[in-house]
MDAnalysis code that builds the backbone (N, CA, C; Angstrom):
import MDAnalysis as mda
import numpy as np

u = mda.Universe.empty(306, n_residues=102, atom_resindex=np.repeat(np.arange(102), 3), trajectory=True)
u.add_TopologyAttr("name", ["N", "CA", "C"] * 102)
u.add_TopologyAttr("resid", np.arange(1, 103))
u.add_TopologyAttr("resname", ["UNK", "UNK", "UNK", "UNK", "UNK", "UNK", "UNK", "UNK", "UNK", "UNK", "UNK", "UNK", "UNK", "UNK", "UNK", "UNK", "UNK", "UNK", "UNK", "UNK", "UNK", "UNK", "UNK", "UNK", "UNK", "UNK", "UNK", "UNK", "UNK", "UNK", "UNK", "UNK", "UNK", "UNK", "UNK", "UNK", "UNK", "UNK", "UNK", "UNK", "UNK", "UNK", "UNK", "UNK", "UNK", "UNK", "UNK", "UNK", "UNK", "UNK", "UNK", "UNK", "UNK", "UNK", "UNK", "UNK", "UNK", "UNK", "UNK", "UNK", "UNK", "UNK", "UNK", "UNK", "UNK", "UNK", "UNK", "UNK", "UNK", "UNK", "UNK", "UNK", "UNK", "UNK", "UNK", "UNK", "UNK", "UNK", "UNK", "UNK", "UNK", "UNK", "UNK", "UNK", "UNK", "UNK", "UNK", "UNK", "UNK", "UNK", "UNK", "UNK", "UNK", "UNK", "UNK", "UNK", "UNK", "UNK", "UNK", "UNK", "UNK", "UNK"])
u.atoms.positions = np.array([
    [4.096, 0.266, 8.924],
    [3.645, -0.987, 8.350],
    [3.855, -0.907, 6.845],
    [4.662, -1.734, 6.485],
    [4.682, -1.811, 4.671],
    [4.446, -2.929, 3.982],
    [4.119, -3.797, 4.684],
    [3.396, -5.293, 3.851],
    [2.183, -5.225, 3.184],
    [1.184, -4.553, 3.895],
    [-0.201, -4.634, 3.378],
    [-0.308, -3.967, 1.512],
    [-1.331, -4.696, 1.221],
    [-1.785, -4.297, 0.025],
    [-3.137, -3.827, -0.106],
    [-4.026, -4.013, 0.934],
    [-5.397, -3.307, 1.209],
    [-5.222, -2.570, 2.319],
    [-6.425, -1.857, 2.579],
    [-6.640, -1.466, 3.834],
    [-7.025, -2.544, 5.006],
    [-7.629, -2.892, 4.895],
    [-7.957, -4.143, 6.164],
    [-6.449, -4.899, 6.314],
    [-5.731, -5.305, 5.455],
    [-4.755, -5.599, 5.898],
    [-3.607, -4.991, 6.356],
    [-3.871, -3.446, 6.262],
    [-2.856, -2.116, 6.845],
    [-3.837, -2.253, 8.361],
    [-4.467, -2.228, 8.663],
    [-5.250, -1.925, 9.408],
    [-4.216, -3.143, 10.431],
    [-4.774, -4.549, 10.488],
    [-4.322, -5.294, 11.207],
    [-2.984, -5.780, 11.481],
    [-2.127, -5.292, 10.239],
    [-0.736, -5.390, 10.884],
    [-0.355, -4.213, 11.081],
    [-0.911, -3.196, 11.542],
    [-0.655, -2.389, 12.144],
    [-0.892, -2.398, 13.680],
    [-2.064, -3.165, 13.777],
    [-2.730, -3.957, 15.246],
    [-1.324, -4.998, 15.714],
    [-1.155, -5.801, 14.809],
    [0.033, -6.775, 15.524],
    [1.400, -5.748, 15.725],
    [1.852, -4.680, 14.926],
    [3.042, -4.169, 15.155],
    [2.848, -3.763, 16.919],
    [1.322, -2.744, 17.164],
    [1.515, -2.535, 18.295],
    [1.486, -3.656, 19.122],
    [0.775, -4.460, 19.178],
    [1.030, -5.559, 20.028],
    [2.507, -6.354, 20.487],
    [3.161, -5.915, 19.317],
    [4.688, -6.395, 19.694],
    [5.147, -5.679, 20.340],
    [4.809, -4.067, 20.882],
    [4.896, -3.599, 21.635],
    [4.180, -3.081, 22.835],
    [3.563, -3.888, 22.736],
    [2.714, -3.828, 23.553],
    [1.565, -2.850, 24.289],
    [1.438, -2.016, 22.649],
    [0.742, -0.896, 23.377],
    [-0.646, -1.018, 22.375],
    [-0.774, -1.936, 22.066],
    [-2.247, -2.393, 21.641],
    [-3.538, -2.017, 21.957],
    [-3.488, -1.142, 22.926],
    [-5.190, -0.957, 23.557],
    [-5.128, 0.904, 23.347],
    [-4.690, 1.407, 21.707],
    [-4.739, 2.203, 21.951],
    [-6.222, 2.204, 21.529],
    [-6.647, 3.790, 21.899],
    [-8.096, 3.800, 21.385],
    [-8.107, 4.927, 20.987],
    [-7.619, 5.860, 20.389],
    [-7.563, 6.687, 19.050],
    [-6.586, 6.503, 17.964],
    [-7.538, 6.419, 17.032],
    [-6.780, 6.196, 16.282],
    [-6.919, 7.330, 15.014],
    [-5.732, 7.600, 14.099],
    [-5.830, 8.448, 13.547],
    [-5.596, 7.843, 11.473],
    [-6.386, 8.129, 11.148],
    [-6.172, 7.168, 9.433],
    [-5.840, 8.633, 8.322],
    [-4.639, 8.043, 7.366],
    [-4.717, 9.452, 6.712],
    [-4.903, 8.561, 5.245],
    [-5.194, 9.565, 4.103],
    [-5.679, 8.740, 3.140],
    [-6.106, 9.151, 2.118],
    [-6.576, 9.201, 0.586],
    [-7.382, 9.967, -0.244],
    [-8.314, 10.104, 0.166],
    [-8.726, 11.676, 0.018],
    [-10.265, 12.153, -0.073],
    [-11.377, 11.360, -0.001],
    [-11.221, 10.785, -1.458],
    [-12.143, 10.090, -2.040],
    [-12.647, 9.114, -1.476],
    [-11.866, 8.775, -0.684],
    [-11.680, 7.006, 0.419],
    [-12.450, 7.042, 1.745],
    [-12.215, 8.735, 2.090],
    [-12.330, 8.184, 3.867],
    [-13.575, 7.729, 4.253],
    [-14.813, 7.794, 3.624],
    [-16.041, 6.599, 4.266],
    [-15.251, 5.344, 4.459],
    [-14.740, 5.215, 3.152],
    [-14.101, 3.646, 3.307],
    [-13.884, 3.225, 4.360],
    [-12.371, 4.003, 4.153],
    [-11.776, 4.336, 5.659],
    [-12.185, 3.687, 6.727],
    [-12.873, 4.787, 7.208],
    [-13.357, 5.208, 8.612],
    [-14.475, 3.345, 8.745],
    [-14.880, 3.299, 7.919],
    [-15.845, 1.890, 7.755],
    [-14.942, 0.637, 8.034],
    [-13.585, 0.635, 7.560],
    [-12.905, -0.489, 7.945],
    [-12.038, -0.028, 9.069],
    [-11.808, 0.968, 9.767],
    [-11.132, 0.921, 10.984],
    [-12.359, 0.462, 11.920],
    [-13.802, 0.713, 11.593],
    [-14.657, -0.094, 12.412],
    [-14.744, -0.958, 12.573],
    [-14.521, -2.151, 11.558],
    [-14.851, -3.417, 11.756],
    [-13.468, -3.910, 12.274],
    [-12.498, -3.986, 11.782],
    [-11.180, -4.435, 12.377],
    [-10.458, -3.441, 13.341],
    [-10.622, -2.452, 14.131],
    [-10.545, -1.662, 15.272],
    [-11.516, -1.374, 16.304],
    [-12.487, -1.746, 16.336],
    [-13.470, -1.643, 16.808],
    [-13.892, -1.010, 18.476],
    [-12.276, -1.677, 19.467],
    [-12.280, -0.929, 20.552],
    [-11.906, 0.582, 20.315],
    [-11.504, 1.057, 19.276],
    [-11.203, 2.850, 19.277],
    [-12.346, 3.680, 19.372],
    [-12.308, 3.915, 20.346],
    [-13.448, 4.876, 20.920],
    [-13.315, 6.215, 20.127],
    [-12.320, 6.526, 19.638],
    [-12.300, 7.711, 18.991],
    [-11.486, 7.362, 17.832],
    [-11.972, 7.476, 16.250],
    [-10.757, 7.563, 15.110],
    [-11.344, 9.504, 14.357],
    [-10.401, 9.569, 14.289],
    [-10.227, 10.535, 12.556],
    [-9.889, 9.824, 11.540],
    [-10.456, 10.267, 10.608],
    [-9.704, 10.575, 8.958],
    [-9.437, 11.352, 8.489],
    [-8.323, 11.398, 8.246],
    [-7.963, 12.939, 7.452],
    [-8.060, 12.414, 5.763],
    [-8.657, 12.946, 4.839],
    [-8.521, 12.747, 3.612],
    [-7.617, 13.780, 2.882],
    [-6.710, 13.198, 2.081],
    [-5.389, 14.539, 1.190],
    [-6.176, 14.675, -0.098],
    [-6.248, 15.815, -0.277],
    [-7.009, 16.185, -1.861],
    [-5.969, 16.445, -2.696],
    [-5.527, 15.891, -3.456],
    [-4.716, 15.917, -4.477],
    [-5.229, 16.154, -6.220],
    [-6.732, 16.803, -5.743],
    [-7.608, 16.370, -7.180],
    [-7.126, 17.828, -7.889],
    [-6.771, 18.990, -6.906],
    [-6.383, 20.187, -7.465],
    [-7.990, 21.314, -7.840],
    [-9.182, 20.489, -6.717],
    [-10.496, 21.156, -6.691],
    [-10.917, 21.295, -5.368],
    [-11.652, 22.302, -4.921],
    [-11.825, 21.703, -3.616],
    [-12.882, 20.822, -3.326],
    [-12.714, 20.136, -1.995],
    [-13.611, 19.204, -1.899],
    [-15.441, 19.270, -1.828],
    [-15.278, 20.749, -2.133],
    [-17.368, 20.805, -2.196],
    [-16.992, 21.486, -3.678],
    [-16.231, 20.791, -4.409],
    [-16.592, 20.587, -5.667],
    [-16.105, 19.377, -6.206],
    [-16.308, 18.617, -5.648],
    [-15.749, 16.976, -5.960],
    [-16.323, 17.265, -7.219],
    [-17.324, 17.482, -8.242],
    [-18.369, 16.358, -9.454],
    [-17.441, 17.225, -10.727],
    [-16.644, 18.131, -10.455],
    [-15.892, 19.484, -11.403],
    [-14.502, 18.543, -11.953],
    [-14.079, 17.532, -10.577],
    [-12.848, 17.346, -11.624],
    [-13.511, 15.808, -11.864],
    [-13.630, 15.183, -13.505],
    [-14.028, 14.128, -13.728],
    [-12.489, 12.992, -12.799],
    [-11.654, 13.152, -12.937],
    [-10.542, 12.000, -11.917],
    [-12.143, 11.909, -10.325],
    [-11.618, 13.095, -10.281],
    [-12.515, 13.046, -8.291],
    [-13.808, 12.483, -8.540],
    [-14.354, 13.035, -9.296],
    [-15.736, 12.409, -9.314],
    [-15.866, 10.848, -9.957],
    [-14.786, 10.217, -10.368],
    [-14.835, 8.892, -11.104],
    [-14.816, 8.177, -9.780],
    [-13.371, 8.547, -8.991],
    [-13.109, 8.217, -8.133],
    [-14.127, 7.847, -6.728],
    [-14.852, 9.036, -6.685],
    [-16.171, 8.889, -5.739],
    [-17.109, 7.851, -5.914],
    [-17.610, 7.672, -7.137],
    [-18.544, 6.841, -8.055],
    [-17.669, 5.333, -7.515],
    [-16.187, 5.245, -7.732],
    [-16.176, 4.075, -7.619],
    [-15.730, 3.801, -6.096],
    [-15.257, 4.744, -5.609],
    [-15.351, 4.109, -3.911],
    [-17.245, 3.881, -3.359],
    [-18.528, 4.406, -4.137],
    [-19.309, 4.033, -4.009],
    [-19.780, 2.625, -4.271],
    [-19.320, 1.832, -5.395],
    [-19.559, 0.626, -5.397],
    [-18.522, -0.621, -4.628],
    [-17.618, 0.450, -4.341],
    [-16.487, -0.746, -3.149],
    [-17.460, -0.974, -2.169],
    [-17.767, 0.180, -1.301],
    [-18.376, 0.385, -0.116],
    [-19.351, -1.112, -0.556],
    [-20.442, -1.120, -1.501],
    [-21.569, -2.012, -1.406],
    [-20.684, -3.868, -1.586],
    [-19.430, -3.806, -2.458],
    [-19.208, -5.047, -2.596],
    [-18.244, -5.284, -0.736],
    [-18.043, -4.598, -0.557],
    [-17.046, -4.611, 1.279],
    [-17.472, -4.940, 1.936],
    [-19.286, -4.138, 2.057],
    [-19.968, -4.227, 3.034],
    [-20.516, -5.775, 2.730],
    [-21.031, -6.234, 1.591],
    [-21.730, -7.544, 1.616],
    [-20.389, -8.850, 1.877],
    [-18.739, -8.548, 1.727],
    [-18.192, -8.931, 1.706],
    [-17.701, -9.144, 3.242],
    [-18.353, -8.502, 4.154],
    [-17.704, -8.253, 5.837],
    [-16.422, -7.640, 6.141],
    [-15.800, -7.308, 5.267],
    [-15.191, -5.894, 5.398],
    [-15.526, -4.966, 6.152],
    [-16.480, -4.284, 5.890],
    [-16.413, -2.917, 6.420],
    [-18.031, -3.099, 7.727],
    [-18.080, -2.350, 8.143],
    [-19.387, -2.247, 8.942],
    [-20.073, -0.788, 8.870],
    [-20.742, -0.242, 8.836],
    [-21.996, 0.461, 8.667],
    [-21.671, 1.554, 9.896],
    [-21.343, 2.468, 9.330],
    [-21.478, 3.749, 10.517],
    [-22.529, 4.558, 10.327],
    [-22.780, 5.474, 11.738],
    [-23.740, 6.479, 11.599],
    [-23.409, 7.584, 10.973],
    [-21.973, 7.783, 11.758],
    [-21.819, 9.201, 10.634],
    [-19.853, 9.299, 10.836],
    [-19.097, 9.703, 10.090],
    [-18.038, 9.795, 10.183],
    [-17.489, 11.594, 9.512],
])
């Protein structure tokens, strides 16, 4: 898929590609993505995937720290801070939906 410019919209034309082939009812699904992102993530393959009984996220760390030291590199930790206030404008926006745990 190379049209999209968000995730929700990678998400769903990725839904219509399979549907043109008709293999639409998959139900794992697999999301790869920055680190920093995959609540996101994993939050919008819920709301617009919703029959996948099973997803992953894989997050790529590219921060050059490891990830149980996200707050060490200021990039990673900016980055965290602000996928924290996406999450709140997404969620009030119906974007994303509310998981238990990912």
């Amino acid at each position: 898929e190379t049209r999209a410019q968000n995730t929700p919209q990678n998400i769903c034309f990725s839904l219509d590609l399979l549907r043109e082939q008709q293999i639409d009812t998959a139900t794992t699904v697999l999301g790869i993505g920055k680190l920093c992102s995959v609540r996101r993530y994993y939050m919008t393959l819920a709301r617009y995937w919703p029959h996948a009984k099973r997803t992953c996220v894989h997050g790529v760390n590219y921060f050059g720290v490891p990830k149980s030291a996200w707050w060490k590199s200021d990039e990673f930790r900016e980055r965290v801070f602000g996928e924290l206030a996406k999450l709140e404008l997404y969620l009030s926006k119906g974007d994303l939906v509310e998981v238990e745990s990912f």
